[in-house]
Each structure stands twice: as C-alpha cells, then as structure tokens.
SEKEGU-444814 format. One record per residue (C-alpha): residue in three letters; x negated, y, z negated. Coordinates in steps of 0.2 Angstrom, whole numbers. Example, Ala and Ser with C-alpha at 12.3 -4.5 7.8 and 13.67 -1.06 7.14 Angstrom:
! SEKEGU-444814
rest; px; py; pz
ALA; -62; -22; -39
SER; -68; -5; -36
This chain:
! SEKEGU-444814
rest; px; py; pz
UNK; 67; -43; -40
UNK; 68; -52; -23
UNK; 70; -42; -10
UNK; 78; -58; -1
UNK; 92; -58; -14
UNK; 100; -42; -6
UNK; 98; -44; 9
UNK; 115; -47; 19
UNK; 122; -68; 22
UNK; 114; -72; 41
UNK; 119; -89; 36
UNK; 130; -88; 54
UNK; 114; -87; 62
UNK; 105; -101; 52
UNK; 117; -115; 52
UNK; 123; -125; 66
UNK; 138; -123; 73
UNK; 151; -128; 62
UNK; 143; -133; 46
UNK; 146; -118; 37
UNK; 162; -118; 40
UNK; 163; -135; 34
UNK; 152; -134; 19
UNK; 165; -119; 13
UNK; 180; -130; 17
UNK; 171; -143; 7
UNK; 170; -131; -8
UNK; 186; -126; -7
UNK; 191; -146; -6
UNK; 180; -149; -22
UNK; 189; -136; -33
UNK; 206; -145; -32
UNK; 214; -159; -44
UNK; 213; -171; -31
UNK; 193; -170; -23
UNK; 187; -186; -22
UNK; 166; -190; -22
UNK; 157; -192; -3
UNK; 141; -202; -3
UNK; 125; -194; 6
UNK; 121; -197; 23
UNK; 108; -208; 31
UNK; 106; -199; 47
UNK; 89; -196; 50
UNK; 79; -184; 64
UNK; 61; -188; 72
UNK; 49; -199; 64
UNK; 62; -205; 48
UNK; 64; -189; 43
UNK; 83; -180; 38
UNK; 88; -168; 53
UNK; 92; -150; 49
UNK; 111; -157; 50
UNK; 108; -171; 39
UNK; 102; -161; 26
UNK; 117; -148; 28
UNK; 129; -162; 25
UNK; 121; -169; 11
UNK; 120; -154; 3
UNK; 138; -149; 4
UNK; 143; -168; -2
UNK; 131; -161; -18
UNK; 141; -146; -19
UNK; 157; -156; -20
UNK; 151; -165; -34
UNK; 141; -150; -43
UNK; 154; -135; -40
UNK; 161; -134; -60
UNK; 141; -136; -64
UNK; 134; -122; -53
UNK; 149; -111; -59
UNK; 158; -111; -41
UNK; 177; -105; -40
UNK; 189; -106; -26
UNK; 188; -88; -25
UNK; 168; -91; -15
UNK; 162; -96; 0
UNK; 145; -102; 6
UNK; 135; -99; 22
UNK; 119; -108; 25
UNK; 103; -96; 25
UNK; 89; -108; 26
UNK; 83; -127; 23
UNK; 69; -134; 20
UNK; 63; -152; 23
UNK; 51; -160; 14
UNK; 37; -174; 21
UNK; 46; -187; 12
UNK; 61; -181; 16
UNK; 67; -171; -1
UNK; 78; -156; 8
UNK; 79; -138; -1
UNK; 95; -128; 6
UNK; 98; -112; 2
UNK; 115; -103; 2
UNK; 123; -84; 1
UNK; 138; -82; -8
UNK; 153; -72; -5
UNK; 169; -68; -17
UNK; 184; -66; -6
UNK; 174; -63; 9
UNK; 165; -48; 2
UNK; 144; -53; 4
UNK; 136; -55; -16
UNK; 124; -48; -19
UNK; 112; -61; -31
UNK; 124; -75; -27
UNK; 113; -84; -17
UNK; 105; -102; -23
UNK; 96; -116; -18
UNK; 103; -134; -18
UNK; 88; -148; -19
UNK; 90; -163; -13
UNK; 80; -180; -15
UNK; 74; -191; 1
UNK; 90; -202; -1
UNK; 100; -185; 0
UNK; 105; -188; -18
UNK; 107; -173; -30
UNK; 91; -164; -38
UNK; 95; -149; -45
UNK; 101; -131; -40
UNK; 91; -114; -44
UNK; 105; -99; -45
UNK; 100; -80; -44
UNK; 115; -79; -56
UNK; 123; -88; -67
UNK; 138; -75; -70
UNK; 156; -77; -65
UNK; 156; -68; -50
UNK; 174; -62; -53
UNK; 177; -45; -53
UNK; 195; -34; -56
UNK; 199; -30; -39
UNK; 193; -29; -22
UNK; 199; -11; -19
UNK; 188; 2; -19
UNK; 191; 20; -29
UNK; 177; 28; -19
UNK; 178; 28; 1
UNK; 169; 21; 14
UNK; 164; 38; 22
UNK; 161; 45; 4
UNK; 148; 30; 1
UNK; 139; 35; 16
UNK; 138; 54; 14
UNK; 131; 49; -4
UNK; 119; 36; 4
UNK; 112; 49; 18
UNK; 109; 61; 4
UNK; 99; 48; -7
UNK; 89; 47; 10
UNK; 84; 64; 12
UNK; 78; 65; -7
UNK; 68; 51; -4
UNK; 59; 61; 8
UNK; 57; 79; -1
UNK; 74; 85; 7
UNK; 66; 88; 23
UNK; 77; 90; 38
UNK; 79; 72; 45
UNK; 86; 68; 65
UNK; 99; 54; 72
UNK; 104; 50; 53
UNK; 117; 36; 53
UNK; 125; 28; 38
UNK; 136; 10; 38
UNK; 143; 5; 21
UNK; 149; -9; 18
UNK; 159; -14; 2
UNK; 149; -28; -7
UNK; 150; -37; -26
UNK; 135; -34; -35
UNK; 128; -47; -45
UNK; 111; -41; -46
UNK; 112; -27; -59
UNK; 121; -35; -74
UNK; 139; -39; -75
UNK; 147; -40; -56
UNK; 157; -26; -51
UNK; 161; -19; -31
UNK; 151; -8; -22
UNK; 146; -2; -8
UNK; 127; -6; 1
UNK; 124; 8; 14
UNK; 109; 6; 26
UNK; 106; 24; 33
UNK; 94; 27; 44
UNK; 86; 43; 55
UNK; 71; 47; 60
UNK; 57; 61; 52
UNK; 51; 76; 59
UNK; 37; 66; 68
UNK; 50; 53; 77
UNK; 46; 42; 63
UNK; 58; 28; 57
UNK; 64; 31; 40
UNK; 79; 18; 33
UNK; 87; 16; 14
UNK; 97; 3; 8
UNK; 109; 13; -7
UNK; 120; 3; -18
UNK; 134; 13; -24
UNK; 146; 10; -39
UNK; 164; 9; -28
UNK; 172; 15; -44
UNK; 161; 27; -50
UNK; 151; 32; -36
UNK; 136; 32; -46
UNK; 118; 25; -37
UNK; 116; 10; -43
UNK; 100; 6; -34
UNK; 91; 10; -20
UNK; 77; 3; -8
UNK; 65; 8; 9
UNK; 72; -6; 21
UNK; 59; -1; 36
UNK; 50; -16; 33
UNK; 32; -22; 34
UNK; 25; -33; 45
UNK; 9; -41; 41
UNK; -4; -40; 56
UNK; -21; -36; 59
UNK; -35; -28; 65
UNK; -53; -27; 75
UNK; -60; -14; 69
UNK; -78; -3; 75
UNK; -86; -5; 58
UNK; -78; -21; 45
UNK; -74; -33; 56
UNK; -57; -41; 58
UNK; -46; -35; 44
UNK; -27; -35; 37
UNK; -15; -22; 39
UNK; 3; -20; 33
UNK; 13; -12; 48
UNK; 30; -8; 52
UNK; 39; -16; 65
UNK; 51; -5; 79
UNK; 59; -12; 92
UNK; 48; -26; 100
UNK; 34; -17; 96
UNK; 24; -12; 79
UNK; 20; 4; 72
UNK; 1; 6; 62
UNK; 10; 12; 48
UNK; 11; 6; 30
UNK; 26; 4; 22
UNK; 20; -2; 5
UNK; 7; 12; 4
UNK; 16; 26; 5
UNK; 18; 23; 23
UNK; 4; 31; 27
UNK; -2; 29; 46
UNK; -13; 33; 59
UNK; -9; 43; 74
UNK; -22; 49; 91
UNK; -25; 66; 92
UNK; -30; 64; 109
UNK; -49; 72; 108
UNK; -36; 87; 105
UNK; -41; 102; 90
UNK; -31; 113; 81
UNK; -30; 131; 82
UNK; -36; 139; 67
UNK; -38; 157; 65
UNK; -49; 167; 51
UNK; -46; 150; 41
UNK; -27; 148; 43
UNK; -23; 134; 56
UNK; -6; 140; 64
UNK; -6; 122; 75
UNK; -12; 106; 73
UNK; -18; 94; 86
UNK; -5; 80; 88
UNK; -6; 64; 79
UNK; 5; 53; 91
UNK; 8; 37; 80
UNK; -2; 21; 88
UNK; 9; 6; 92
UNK; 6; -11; 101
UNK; 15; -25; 105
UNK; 8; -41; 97
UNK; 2; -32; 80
UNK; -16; -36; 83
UNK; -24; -19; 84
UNK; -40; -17; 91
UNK; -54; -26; 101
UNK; -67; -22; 89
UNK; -76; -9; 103
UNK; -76; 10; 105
UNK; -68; 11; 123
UNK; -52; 5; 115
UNK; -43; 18; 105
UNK; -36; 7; 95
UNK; -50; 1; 88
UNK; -58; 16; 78
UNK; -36; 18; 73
UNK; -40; -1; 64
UNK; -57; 8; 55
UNK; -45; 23; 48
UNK; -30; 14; 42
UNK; -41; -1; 35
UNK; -52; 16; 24
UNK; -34; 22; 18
UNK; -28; 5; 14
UNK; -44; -1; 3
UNK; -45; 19; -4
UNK; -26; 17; -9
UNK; -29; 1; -18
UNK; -45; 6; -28
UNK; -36; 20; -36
UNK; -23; 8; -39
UNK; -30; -6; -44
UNK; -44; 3; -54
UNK; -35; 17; -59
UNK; -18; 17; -61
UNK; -14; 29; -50
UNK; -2; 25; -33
UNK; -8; 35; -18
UNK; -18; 50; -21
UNK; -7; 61; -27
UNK; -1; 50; -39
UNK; 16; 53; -33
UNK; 16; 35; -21
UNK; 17; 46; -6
UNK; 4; 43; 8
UNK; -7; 55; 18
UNK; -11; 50; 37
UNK; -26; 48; 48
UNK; -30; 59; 64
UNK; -43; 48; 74
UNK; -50; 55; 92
UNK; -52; 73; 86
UNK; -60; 85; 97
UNK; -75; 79; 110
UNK; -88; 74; 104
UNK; -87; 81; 86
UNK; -96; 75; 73
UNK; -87; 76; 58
UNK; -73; 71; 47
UNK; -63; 80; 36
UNK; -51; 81; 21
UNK; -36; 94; 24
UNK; -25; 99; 7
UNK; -14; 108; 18
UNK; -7; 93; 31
UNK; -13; 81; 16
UNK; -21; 71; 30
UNK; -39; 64; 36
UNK; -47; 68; 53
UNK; -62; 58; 62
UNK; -71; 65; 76
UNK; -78; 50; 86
UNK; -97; 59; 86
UNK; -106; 62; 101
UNK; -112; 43; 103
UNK; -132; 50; 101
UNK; -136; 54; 83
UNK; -117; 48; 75
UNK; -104; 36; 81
UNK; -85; 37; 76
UNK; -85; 42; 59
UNK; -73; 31; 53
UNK; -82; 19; 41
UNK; -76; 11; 26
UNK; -85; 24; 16
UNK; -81; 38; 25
UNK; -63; 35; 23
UNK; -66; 35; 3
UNK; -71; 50; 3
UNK; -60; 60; 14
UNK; -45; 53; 4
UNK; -54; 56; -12
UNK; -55; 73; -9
UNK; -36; 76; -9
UNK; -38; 64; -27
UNK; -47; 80; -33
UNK; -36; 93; -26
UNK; -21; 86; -37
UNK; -33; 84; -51
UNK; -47; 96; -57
UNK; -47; 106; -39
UNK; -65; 109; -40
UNK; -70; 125; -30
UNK; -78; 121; -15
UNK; -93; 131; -16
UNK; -108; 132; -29
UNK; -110; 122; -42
UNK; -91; 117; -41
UNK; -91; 113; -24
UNK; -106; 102; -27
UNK; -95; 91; -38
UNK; -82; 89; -28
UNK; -93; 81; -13
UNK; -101; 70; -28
UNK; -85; 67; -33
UNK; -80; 61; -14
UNK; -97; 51; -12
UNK; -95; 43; -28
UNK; -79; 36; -26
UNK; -81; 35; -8
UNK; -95; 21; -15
UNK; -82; 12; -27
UNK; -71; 9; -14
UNK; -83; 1; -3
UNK; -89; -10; -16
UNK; -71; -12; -20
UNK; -66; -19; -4
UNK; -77; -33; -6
UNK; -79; -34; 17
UNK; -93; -45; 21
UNK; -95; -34; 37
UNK; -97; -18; 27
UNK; -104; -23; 7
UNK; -107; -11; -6
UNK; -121; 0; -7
UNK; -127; 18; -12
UNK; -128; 26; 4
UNK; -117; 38; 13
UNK; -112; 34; 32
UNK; -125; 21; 34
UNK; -114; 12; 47
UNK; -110; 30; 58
UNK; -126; 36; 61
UNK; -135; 32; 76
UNK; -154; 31; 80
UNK; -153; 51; 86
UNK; -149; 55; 66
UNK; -168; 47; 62
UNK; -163; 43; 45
UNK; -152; 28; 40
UNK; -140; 34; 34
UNK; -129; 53; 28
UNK; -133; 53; 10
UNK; -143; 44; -2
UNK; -138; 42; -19
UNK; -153; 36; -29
UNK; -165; 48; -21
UNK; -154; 60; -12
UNK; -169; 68; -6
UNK; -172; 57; 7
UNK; -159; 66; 17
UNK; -170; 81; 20
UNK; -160; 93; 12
UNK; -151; 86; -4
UNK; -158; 90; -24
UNK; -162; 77; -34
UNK; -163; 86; -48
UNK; -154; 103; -56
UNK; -161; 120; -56
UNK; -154; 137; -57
UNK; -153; 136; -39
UNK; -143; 122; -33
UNK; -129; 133; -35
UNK; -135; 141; -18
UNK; -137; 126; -9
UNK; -124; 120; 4
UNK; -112; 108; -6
UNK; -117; 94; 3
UNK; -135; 94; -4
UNK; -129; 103; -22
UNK; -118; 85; -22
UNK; -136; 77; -25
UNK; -139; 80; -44
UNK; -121; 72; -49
UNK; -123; 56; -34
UNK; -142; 54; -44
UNK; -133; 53; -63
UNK; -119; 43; -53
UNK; -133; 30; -47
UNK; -143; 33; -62
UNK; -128; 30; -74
UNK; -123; 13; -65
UNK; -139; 4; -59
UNK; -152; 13; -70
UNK; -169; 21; -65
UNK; -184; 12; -55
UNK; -185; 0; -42
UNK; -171; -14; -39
UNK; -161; -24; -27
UNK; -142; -21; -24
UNK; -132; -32; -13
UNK; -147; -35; -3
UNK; -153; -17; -2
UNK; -169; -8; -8
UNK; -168; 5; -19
UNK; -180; 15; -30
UNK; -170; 31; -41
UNK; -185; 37; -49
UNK; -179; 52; -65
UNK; -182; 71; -65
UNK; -191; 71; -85
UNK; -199; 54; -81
UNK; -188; 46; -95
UNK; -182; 29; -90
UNK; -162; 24; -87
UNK; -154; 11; -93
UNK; -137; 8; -81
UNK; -121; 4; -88
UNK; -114; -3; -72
UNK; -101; 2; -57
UNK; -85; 0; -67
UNK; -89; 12; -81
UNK; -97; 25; -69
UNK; -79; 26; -61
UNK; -68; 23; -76
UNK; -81; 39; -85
UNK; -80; 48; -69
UNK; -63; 47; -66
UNK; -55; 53; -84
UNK; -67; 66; -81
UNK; -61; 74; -67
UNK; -42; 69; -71
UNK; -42; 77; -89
UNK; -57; 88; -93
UNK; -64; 94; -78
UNK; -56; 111; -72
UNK; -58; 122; -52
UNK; -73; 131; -60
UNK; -83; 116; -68
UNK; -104; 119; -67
UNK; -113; 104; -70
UNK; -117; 109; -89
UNK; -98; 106; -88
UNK; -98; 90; -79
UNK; -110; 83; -95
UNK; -99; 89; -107
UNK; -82; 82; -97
UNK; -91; 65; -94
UNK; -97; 63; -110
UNK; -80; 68; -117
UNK; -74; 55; -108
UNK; -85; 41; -112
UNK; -80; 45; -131
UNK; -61; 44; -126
UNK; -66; 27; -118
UNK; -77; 19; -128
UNK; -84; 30; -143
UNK; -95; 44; -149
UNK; -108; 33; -153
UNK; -105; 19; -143
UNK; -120; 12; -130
UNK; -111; 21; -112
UNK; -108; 37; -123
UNK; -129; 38; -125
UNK; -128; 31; -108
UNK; -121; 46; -102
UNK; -131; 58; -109
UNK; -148; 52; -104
UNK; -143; 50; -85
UNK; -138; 68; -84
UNK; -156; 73; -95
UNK; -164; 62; -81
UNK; -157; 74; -68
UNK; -161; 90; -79
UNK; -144; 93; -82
UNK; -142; 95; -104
C-alpha cells in the first residue's frame, strides 16, 4: 500500500492560485447535459516546455472529457497534489479526491498527458463508486480520538505516554474494500525519553471498529561519516527543523550520548542508568568521520544496528532481535576511557566506551555492533548461560554472527573477514585484532581446541572451540585467502576440513540456537543441536550434514 495514498489532500499547497478551484468547477461543468469539449492549451514555460499552469489546465480540459471514464460524479472534487513534466513535454498530474468535501482516502489519480497536452491515460487508486450512505457519523469525533490515543499507547507496550493529543477527522475510506466514512485520527505524544511517538488510526464511524492503523513519525533519509565504514546511510526521523538519529523503519531504534557518564550498579543490579540523551543535527549529515566530534562514533553505532537489523532480516526472517520488530538503542561515550562494550537484557540496549585511545579506540565497529546486538538474539532464543561451556557459546554465538553481518553489509571501508575488532585496536593491544577465528590462539588466551577444561576458562577464550568449527565449518582447514586476508585454521586431530561456505554456517547456526539449543547447552550439545539442524535443513545424509560433523571432530568436540 502506498503510504502516499492516505495521506491528507495538500493540493492547496501544490496548485497555483486558483487552479484547483477551477479544475473542480470544470468537473462539476463536465457532469452536466450541457458540457461542451475545450481544446488543450499551447502555453508553454522556458525553453518550449509546458509551464506548471499549462499543464494544470490541460489536465482539467482531460478531465472534462474523461469524467464518465474515470468514474467521476458531481458528488467529487479534485485538488491538484503534484505535476510532473516531462523533457518532451508529456505532463503527469496527480489529484486527491474528495466526496462531498470529506478527503478520500485511495481516491487519488494521475492524469497523463501527451506533449501537445492531448489525453494519455489515467492511473486510479480505485476504481470504486466512491458513494457511500451518508455523511453522518454514528461514532463521535471525541470517541474517535479517545479510541485512537488508546491504539497508541498499545502500540507502545501500554507504557505511560506525555502531551498525547488526538485530531479526528471524518474521512471516506476507499482504501480497504467497499468505501464507507471514518474517521483518521493522528495522535501524537511523546515517550518516557521525550521521544516523538505519532499514529494515524482509521476508525469505522459506524462501528468504531480499527480499520487500520500506521506510525506517521516519518523517516528521513540522511547520512553519515562515521569513525570506522566510511560515509554511510541512515534512516532518521525528522523534528522540528532538526533530525533525530533515530530509525523509524527499524523499530526506531537510536542512539543517544551518555555523556562519558556510568550507571550505578550495585551487587549486579543497576538501580540508575547513565543517560542516553538522543543525538540530533540540523542538516541530517551526521558526523565528520573523526573522534573529536561526538557525533561521529553515534554514525558507527547506529550504522552496526542498522546492517545487524537487516542481516537477521534479510537472512533470517527475523525483524529486530526480539523478533517482535521492536528496536533496542545505543549508548555511545560511556564512561572515561573505558574499554568495553556491552549487551544489557535488562535496558535491551548496546553501550560503547570510547577506549583509552592507547591499546583500543571507540569500540564501535561494524563488527562490534553485531555482536552486542546478537547477544540480545540469544537471550530471546536459547539464553545460553553466561558461564562455562554455555557461556562460551554464547560469545561464539556473538562473534559468529557478529562475522556475518560484516560480511553482510558488503562496506568497502570495513569488508568481511574472521577477525574480531580488528578495526578498534590500537598499536598498544600488540595484536591485530580482539579475536581470531581460524586459530583463536593467536589472542594469547583463547582454545583452539576442547578439553575438559575449557569449561573453566573465561568465556571469551572458551568462545574459541565454537568460532574454530564456525571457521572451520565455512572456509575449511589449511592455508587460504579471504577477501584479501591471510589466514591459516589448522585442525585439532590433523583431519583436513572441507568448508561449506558463510551462508550455511549461519543458516546451521542459526536454527540451532533458535530451536534446539537450550540456557544449559555444552558443546557435546552444540554438535548434536548443529547437526540436528543441518538434517532439518538439508538431510541426514547430505554433503553439510558430514560437513558438520567433521568440523566439530576437527576441534575435538564428538
């Protein structure tokens, strides 16, 4: 459906003065016995081309001529929305429609006219007799609206919303089979944060049933230079004369600047957070590409959340990572000089320290961002432990996925690879990069292979058996070349590995963790859930089900 189709007629502000007026008086002329044909006009603007007002007038001359084709009655009106004028000079003019004044709602069309103004053709939203029983509504104007400002608080989980206000306005909707009169209500308010929230409701002015309903806080397309991908896109939301970095088709997610502020946490339990106050900017580019601008590492976080969002979708199915199309936020500037970044169930929201500059940077990188968010994907899925052999998974499960949306995203600035951070660390961290997923050894810390050990480890370096059958499982063992980058995964029982490639290590992955693993999972569980998975996907005996199998006997794990 087109969202311009139920928007309000702003013909008045489109047309010159005048012509609307007289295209409807046309109309009206057209629909009597005595109408009489107009020839098109020959008025022409710069360079031989028809004005704006030429190709008004012609159009309504068409609509004199066209009115019992198009389906048009004495009962309508038409206001001019927008034209369009070719380089030969073909015009395109598009209308709203109203039936006895009230605004329709998919009664708008487009006339098309050829160079010598001469009639073309006319695309309708409907084709419907717009007529319908009466004009008078059973359900009232302050009814509509108390209905509407409900629908709005459900749309956001009930919680308590400020400065809600709610304008009805009765409408015939031709949009959702047979016309009948409603009422559209735009209610508006503002969320606990100070946030924007807004809701178009069509209601059923007989019935006072919801028709439909739709987020009308729109998006405005800007962009961004961020500290690590270069110049990218991002959906915001206009305010004012000013933008906000938030996402509207993405859950609106956004990012806000805590400020180098920290929570207070006690014994585990954070009873305050730092603030998250929502960026904004004037021109909706974000960013100079630099750290000394704030604005900049903002660009990094919401660009991680938007690729992360539309892996899952894109790949998987699944819209936002709860699966419920809601969005999490992004807490950038956290504390001074702090080194991290973290996942939160509780605020279901991201936080980036900007590191201390010597051995990491702002740890906002495309990568990065993947696995924070993918964290929350397994807390509404298998809620893998955080400690042990469990907890080991669940960082794998992050650095893994955290991989696929970086090669997902396709940024020239920050391509693909199999390793962790590699764009965060600075020459203080002396390796190249956080992790490293086809010998995850070269950390320092991490196991390549399983023993009954690695379930004492620290779960970022218990993480390394599962990220080893992760590599192991896509690119195979041995020496190769990815995307320009060395790499050398060498196998725990000396077996050699043929990879399957990057799609079925996340589709495996993935409908393991979604439907067999469980919080306690071990990684004689994960083998079993994986190669489950790879049965359901592609059979018991099929080429990825051996697959699967001898990357996990590479890793000692079977």
């Amino acid at each position: 459906m087109s969202r311009n189709r139920i928007r309000p007629t702003r013909g008045s502000r489109l047309a010159a003065a005048g012509v609307a007026a007289a295209t409807t008086a046309l109309l009206a002329t057209a629909l009597t016995p005595t109408a009489t044909a107009l020839t098109p006009t020959a008025g022409a603007g710069a360079a031989g081309r028809p004005s704006r007002a030429t190709a008004i007038a012609d159009a309504a001359t068409a609509l004199v001529r066209e009115a019992a084709r198009l389906g048009l009655t004495s009962a309508e009106g038409t206001s001019v929305r927008d034209v369009v004028i070719d380089a030969d000079g073909g015009r395109h003019v598009r209308y709203d429609r109203t039936y006895r004044r009230l605004p329709v709602l998919g009664g708008d069309f487009v006339v098309h006219l050829a160079p010598n103004g001469s009639y073309r053709g006319a695309d309708l939203a409907t084709s419907r007799d717009l007529a319908v029983p009466t004009t008078t509504p059973a359900l009232s104007g302050p009814k509509a609206a108390s209905l509407a400002a409900t629908a709005l608080r459900a749309a956001h989980d009930g919680q308590t919303l400020r400065k809600v206000t709610a304008r009805p306005k009765l409408v015939v909707d031709a949009l959702h089979g047979a016309p009948r009169l409603a009422w559209r209500t735009d209610v508006a308010g503002q969320d606990s944060l100070g946030n924007p929230v807004a809701r178009a409701v069509l209601t059923d002015a007989r019935t006072g049933r919801q028709i439909d309903a739709w987020d009308s806080v729109e998006t405005a397309a800007g962009d961004g230079r961020s500290l690590y991908s270069g110049t990218v896109p991002l959906e915001t939301t206009p305010s004012g004369s000013a933008y906000q970095l938030k996402d509207p088709t993405r859950g609106n997610t956004y990012t806000g600047d805590a400020a180098n502020k920290t929570d207070l946490c006690i014994l585990g339990i954070c009873v305050s957070r730092a603030p998250a106050t929502l960026f904004t900017d004037t021109d909706n580019h974000w960013g100079s590409g630099a750290a000394a601008d704030r604005a900049s590492a903002a660009v990094d976080a919401q660009y991680g959340t938007d690729a992360t969002w539309d892996y899952y979708k894109d790949v998987h199915g699944r819209n936002g990572i709860a699966g419920d199309g809601k969005g999490s936020y992004n807490r950038v500037h956290y504390g001074s000089n702090y080194n991290n970044a973290f996942w939160d169930d509780s605020c279901f929201c991201m936080t980036y320290g900007d590191g201390d500059g010597t051995t990491l940077g702002p740890l906002v990188a495309l990568d990065v961002a993947g696995h924070e968010m993918s964290h929350g994907v397994t807390s509404k899925t298998a809620a893998l432990t955080y400690s042990g052999e469990s907890g080991g998974l669940n960082e794998a499960t992050s650095d893994i996925f955290g991989t696929l949306v970086e090669f997902h995203a396709h940024n020239a600035t920050d391509p693909g690879d199999y390793l962790i951070g590699e764009k965060v660390v600075r020459s203080g961290f002396g390796k190249p990069a956080l992790r490293f997923m086809d010998r995850p050894s070269k950390d320092g810390s991490s196991a390549d292979c399983w023993s009954s050990s690695v379930g004492n480890l620290d779960v970022h370096y218990s993480s390394g058996v599962a990220n080893h059958f992760a590599y192991l499982l896509a690119e195979g063992s041995g020496a190769a070349t990815v995307g320009g980058v060395s790499y050398d995964s060498p196998t725990c029982n000396g077996s050699t590995v043929t990879g399957i490639g990057r799609d079925k290590l996340g589709a495996i992955w993935y409908r393991a963790l979604t439907v067999y693993m469980t919080s306690s999972t071990k990684y004689a569980g994960a083998r079993t859930a994986t190669l489950n998975a790879a049965k359901d996907l592609y059979g018991a005996g099929s080429t990825e089900y051996g697959a699967v199998a001898a990357a996990w006997s590479a890793v000692s794990v079977g």
